[in-house]
C-alpha positions as protocol buffer text, in pm:
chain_id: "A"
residue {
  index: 1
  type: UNK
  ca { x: 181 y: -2388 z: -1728 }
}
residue {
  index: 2
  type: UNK
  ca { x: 237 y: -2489 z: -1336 }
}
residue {
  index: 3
  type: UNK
  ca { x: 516 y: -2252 z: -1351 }
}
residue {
  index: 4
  type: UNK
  ca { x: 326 y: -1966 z: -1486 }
}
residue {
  index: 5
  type: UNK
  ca { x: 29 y: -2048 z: -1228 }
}
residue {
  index: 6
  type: UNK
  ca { x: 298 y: -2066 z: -909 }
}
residue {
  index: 7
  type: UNK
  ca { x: 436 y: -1696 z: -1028 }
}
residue {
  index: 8
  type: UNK
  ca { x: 93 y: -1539 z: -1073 }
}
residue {
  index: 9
  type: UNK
  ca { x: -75 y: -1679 z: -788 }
}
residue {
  index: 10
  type: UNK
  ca { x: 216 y: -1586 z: -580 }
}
residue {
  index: 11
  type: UNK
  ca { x: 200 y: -1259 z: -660 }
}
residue {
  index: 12
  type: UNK
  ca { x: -115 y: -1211 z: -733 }
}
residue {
  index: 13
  type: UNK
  ca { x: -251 y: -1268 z: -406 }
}
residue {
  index: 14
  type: UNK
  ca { x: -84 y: -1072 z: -156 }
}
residue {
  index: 15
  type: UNK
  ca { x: -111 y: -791 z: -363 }
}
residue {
  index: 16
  type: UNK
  ca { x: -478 y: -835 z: -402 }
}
residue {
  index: 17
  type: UNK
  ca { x: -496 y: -856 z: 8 }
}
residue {
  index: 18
  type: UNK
  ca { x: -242 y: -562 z: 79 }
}
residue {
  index: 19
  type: UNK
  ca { x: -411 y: -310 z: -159 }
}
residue {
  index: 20
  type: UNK
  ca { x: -769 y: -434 z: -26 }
}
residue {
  index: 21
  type: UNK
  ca { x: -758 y: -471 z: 318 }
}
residue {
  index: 22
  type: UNK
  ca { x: -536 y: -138 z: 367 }
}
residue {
  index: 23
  type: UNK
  ca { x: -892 y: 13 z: 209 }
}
residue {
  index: 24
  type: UNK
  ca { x: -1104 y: -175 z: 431 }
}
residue {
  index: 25
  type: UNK
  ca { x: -895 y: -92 z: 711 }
}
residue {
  index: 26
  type: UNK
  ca { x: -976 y: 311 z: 633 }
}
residue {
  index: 27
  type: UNK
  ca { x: -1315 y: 194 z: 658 }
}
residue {
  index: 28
  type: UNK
  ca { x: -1365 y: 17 z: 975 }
}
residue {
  index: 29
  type: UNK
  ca { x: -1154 y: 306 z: 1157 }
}
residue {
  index: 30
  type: UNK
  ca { x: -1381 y: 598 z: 1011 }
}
residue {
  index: 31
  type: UNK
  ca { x: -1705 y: 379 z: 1146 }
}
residue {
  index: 32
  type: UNK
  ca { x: -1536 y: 327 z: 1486 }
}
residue {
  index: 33
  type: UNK
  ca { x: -1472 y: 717 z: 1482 }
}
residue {
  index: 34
  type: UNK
  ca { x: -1849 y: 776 z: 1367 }
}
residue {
  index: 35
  type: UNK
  ca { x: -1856 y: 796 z: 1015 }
}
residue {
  index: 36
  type: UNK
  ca { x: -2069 y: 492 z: 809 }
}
residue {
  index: 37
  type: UNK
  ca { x: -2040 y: 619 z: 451 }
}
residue {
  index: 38
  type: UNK
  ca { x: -1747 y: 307 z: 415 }
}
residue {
  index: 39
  type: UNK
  ca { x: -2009 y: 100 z: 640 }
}
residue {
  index: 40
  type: UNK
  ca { x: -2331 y: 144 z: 489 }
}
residue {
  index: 41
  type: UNK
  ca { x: -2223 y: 85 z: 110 }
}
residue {
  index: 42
  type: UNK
  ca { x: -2087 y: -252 z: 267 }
}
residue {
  index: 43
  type: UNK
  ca { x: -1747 y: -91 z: 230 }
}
residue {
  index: 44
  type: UNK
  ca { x: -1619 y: -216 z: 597 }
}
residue {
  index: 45
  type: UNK
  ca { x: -1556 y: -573 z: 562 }
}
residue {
  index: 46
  type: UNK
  ca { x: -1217 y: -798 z: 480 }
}
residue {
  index: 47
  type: UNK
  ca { x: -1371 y: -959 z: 148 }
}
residue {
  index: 48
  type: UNK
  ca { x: -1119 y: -820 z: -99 }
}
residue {
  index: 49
  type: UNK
  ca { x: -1414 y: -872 z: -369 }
}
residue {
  index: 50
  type: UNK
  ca { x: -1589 y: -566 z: -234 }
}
residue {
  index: 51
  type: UNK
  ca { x: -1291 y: -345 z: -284 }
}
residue {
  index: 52
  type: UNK
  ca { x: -1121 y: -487 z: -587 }
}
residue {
  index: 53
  type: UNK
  ca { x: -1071 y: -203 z: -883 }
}
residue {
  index: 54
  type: UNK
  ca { x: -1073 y: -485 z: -1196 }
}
residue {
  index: 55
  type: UNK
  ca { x: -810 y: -268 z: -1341 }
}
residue {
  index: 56
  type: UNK
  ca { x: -609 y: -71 z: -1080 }
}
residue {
  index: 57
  type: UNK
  ca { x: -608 y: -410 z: -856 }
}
residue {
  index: 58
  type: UNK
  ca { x: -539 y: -678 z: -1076 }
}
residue {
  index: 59
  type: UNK
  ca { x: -467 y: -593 z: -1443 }
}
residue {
  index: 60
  type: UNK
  ca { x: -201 y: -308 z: -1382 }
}
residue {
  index: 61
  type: UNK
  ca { x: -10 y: -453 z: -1125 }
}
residue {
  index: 62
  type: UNK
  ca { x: -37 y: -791 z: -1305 }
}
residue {
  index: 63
  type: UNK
  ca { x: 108 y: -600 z: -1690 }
}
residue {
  index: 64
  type: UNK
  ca { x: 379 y: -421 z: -1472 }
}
residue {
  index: 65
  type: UNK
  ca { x: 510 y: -682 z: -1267 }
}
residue {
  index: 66
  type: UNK
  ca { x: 555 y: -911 z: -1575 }
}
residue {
  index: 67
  type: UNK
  ca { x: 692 y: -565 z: -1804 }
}
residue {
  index: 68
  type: UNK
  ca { x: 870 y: -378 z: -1536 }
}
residue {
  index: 69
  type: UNK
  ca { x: 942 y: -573 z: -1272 }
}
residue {
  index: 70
  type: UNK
  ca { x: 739 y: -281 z: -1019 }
}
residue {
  index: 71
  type: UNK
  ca { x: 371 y: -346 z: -868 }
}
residue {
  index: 72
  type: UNK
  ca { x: 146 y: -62 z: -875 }
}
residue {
  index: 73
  type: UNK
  ca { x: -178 y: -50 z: -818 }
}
residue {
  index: 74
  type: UNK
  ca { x: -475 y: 40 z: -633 }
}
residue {
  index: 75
  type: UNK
  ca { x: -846 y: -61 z: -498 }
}
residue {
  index: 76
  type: UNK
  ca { x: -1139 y: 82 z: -509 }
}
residue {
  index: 77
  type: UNK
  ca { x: -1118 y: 440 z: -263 }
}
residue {
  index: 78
  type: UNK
  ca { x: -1372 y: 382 z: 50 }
}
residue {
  index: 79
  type: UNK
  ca { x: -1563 y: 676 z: 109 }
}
residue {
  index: 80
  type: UNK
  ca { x: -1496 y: 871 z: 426 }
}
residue {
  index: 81
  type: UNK
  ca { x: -1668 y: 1174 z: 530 }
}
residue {
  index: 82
  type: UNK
  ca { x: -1425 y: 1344 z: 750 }
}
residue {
  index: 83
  type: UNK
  ca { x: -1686 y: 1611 z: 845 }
}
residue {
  index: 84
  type: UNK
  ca { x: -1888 y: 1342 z: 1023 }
}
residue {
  index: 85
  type: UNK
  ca { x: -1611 y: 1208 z: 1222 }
}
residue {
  index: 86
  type: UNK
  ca { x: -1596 y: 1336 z: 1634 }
}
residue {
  index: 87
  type: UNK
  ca { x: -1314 y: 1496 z: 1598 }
}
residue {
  index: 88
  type: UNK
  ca { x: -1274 y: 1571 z: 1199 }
}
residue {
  index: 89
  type: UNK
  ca { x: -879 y: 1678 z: 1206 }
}
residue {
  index: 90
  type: UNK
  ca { x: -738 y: 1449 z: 1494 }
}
residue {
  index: 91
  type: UNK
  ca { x: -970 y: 1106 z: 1323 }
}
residue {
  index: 92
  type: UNK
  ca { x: -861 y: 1204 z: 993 }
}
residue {
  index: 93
  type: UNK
  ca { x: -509 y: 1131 z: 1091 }
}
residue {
  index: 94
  type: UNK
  ca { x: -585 y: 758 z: 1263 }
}
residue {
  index: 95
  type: UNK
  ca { x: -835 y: 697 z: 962 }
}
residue {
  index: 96
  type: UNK
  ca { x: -532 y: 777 z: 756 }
}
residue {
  index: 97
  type: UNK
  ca { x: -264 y: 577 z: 974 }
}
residue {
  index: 98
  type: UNK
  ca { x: -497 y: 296 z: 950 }
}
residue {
  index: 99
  type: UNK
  ca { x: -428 y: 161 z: 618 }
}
residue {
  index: 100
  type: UNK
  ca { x: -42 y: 178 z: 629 }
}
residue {
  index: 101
  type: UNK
  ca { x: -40 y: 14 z: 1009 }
}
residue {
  index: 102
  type: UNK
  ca { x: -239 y: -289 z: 841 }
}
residue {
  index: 103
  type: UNK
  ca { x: -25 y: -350 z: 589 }
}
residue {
  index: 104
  type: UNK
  ca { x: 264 y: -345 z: 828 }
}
residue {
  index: 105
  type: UNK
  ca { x: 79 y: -577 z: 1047 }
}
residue {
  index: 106
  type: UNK
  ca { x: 28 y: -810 z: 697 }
}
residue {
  index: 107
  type: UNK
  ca { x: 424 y: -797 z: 657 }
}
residue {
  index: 108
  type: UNK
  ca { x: 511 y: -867 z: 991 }
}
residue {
  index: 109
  type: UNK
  ca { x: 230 y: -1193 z: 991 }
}
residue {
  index: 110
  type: UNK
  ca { x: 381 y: -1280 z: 666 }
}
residue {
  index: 111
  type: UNK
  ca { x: 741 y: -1275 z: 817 }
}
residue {
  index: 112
  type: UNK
  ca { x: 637 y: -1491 z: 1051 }
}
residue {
  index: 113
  type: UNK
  ca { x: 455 y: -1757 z: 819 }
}
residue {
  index: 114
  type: UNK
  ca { x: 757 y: -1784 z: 612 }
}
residue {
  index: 115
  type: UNK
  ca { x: 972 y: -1874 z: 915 }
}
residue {
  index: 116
  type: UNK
  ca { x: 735 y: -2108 z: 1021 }
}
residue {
  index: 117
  type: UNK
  ca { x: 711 y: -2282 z: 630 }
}
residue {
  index: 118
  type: UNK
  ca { x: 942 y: -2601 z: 559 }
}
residue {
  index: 119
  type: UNK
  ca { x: 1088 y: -2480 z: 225 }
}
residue {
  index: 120
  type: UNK
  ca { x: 1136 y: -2869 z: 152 }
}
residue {
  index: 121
  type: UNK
  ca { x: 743 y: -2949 z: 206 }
}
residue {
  index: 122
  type: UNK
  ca { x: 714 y: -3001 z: -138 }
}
residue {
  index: 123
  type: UNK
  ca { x: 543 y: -2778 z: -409 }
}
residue {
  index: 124
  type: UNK
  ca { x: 293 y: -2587 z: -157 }
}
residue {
  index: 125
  type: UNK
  ca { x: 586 y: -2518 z: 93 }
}
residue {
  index: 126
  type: UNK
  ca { x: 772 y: -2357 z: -199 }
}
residue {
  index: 127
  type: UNK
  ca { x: 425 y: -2143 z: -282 }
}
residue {
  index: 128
  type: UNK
  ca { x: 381 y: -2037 z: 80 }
}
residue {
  index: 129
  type: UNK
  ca { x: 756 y: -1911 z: 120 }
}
residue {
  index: 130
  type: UNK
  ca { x: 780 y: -1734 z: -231 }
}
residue {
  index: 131
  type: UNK
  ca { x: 397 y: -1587 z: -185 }
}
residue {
  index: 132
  type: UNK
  ca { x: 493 y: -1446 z: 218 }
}
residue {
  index: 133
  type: UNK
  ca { x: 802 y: -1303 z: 39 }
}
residue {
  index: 134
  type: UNK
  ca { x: 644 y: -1107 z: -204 }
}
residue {
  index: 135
  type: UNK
  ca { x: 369 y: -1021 z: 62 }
}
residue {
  index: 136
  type: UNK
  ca { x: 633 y: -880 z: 295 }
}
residue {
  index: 137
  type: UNK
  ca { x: 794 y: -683 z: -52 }
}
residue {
  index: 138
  type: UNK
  ca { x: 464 y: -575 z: -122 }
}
residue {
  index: 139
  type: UNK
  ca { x: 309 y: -437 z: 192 }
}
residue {
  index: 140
  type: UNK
  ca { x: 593 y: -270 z: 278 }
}
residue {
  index: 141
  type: UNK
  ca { x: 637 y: -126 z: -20 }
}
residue {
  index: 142
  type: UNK
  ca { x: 281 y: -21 z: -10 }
}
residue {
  index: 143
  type: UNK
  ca { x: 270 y: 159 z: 344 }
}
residue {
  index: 144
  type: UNK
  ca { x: 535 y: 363 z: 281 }
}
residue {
  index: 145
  type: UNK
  ca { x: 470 y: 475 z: -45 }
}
residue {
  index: 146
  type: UNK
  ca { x: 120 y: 586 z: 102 }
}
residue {
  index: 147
  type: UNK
  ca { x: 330 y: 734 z: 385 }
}
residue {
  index: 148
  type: UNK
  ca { x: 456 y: 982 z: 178 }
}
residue {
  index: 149
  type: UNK
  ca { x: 347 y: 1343 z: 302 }
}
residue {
  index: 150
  type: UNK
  ca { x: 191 y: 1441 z: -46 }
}
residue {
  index: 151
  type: UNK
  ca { x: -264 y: 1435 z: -40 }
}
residue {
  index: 152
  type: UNK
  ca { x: -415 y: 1176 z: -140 }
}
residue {
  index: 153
  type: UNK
  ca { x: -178 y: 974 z: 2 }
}
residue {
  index: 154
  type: UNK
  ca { x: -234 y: 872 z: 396 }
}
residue {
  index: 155
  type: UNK
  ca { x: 102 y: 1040 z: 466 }
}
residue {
  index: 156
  type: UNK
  ca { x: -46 y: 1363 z: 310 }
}
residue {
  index: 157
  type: UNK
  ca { x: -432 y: 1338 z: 523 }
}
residue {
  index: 158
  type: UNK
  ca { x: -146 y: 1309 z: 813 }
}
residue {
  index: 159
  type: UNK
  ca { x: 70 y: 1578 z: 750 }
}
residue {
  index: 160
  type: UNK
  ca { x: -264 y: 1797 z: 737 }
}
residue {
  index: 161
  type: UNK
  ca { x: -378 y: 1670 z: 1039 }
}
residue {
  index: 162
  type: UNK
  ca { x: -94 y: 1763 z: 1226 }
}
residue {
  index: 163
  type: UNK
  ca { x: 119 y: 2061 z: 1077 }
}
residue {
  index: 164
  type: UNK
  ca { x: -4 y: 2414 z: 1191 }
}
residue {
  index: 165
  type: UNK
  ca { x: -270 y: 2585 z: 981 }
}
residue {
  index: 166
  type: UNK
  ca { x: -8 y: 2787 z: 773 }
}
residue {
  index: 167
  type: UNK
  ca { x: 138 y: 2453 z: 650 }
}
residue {
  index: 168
  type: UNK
  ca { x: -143 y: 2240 z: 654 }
}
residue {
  index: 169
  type: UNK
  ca { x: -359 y: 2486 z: 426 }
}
residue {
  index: 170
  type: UNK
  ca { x: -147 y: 2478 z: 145 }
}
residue {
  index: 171
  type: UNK
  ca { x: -82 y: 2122 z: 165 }
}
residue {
  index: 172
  type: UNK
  ca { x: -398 y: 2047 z: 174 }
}
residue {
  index: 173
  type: UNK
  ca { x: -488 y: 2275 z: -160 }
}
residue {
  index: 174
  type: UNK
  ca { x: -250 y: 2046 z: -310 }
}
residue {
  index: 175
  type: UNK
  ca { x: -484 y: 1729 z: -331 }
}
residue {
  index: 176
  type: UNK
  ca { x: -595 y: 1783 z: -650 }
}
residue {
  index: 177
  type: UNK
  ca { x: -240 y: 1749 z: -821 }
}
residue {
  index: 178
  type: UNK
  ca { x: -112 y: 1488 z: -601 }
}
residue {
  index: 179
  type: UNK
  ca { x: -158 y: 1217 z: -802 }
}
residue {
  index: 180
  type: UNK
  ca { x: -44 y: 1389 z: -1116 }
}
residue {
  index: 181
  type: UNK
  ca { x: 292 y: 1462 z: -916 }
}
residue {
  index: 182
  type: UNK
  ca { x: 321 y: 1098 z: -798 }
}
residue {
  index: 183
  type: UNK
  ca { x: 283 y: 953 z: -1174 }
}
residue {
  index: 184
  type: UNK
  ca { x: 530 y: 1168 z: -1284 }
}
residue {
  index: 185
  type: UNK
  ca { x: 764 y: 1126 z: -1051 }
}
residue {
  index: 186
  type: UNK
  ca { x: 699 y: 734 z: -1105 }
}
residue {
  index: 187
  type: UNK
  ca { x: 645 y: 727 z: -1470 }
}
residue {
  index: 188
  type: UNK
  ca { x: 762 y: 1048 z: -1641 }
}
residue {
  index: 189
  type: UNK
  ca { x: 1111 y: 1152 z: -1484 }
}
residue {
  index: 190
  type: UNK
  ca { x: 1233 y: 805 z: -1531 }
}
residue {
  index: 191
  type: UNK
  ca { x: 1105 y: 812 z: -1899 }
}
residue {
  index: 192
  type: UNK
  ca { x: 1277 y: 1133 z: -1964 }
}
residue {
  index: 193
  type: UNK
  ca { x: 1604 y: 1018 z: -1796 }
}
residue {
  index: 194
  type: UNK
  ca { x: 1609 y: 756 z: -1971 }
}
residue {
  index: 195
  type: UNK
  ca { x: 1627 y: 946 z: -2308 }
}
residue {
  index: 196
  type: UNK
  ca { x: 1922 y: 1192 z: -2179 }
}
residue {
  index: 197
  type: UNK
  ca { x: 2118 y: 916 z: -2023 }
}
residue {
  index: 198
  type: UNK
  ca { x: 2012 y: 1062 z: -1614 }
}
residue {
  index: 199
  type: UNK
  ca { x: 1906 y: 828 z: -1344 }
}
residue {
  index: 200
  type: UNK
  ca { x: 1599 y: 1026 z: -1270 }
}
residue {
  index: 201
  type: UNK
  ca { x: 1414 y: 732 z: -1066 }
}
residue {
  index: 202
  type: UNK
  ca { x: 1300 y: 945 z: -782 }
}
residue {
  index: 203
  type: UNK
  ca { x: 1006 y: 711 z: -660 }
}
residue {
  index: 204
  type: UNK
  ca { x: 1330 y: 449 z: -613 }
}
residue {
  index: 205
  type: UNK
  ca { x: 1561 y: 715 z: -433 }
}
residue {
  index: 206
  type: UNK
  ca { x: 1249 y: 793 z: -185 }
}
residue {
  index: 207
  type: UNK
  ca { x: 1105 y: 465 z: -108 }
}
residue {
  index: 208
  type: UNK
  ca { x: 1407 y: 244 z: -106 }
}
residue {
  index: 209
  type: UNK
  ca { x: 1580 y: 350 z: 230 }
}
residue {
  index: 210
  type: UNK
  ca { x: 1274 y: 382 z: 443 }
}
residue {
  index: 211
  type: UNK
  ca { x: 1160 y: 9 z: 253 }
}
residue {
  index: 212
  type: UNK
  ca { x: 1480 y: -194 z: 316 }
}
residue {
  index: 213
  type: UNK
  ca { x: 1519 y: -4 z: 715 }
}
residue {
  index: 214
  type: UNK
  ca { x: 1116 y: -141 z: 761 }
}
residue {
  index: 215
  type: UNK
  ca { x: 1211 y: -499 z: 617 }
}
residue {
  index: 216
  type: UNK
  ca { x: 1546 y: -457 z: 824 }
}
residue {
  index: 217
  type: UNK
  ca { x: 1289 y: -426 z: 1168 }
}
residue {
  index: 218
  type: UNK
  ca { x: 1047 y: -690 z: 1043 }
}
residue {
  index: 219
  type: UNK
  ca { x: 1365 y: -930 z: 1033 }
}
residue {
  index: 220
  type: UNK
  ca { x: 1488 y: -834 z: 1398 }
}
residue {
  index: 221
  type: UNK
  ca { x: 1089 y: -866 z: 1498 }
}
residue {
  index: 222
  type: UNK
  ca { x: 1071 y: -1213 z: 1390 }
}
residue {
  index: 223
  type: UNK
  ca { x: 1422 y: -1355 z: 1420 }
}
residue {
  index: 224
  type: UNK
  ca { x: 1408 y: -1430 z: 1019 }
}
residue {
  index: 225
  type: UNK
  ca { x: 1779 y: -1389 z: 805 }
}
């Protein structure tokens, strides 16, 4: 039973804080830049109970991690109103930015903790390294999946932002199917290539350069092996 506890609390906990506070962070930067939808439904604050999706936060990521071996997940979406904000296309882009630069600010405070933790202080030294390892896994994993230039996704709000009309247009149109395209990819292609024998894991082949090169600077950042 103390086993089971020290895995799921371990895990469980900076994922709950990296999917969270990468919402609240949308949030707070949208209020700064003049919209308060996020602020006035209480939406702008770094209690991970206001943001928590019961399912998307906690029992997904929990059933995969313990299945698969792969976290997935998501909180609750804060609101923005990008037609409110001073500057709608350039503030979409920082709103957007915000989320993934928070959860590379969590993995770089969480490389830092773990080089500062005694690995032979006992049972809660052991937590707090194992816990700020998966915390670095995690919110690095998390910011650049999000990075990727595909709506919803941050990495899409900032390739609309940014790209000339002609491109950003169409990119923009395809929002609605973005998430659709990101499940399959995920779920689907490595479901089918399983059955016909293909490695067709292309969520692995496009998140797991940019992932280890992050880590890789995170290490050199903090001085950690």
């Amino acid at each position: 039973m103390e086993e089971w506890i020290f895995r799921v609390t371990a895990v469980a906990l900076p994922a709950i804080l990296a999917i969270t506070l990468h919402e609240a962070a949308h949030g707070f930067v949208a209020w700064r830049l003049g919209d308060d939808t996020a602020y006035r439904l209480g939406r702008v604050t770094f209690n991970p109970l206001r943001h928590i999706d019961p399912f998307g936060t906690v029992l997904l990521p929990a059933l995969m991690y313990f299945t698969t071996g792969f976290v997935f997940g998501w909180a609750k979406p804060v609101p923005v109103n990008f037609g409110r904000l001073g500057h709608p296309r350039r503030d979409m882009v920082w709103v957007a930015l915000a989320g993934p630069g928070v959860n590379f600010a969590l993995a770089l405070l969480s490389a830092i903790l773990w080089g500062l933790v005694d690995p032979h202080s006992g049972m809660v030294g052991q937590w707090l390294k194992a816990a700020m390892e998966v915390s670095i896994l995690v919110n690095v994993i998390l910011m650049v999946f999000n990075l990727i230039p595909l709506p919803p996704l941050d990495g899409g709000r900032v390739a609309v932002g940014i790209l000339p009309d002609a491109l950003a247009f169409p990119l923009a149109r395809l929002e609605r199917f973005g998430m659709l395209i990101l499940l399959g990819a995920a779920f689907l292609l490595p479901a089918i290539g399983r059955q016909i024998g293909v490695d067709l894991n292309v969520m692995t082949w496009v998140l797991g350069p940019p992932v280890d090169a992050v880590i890789d600077l995170i290490q050199i950042l903090t001085g950690n092996d």
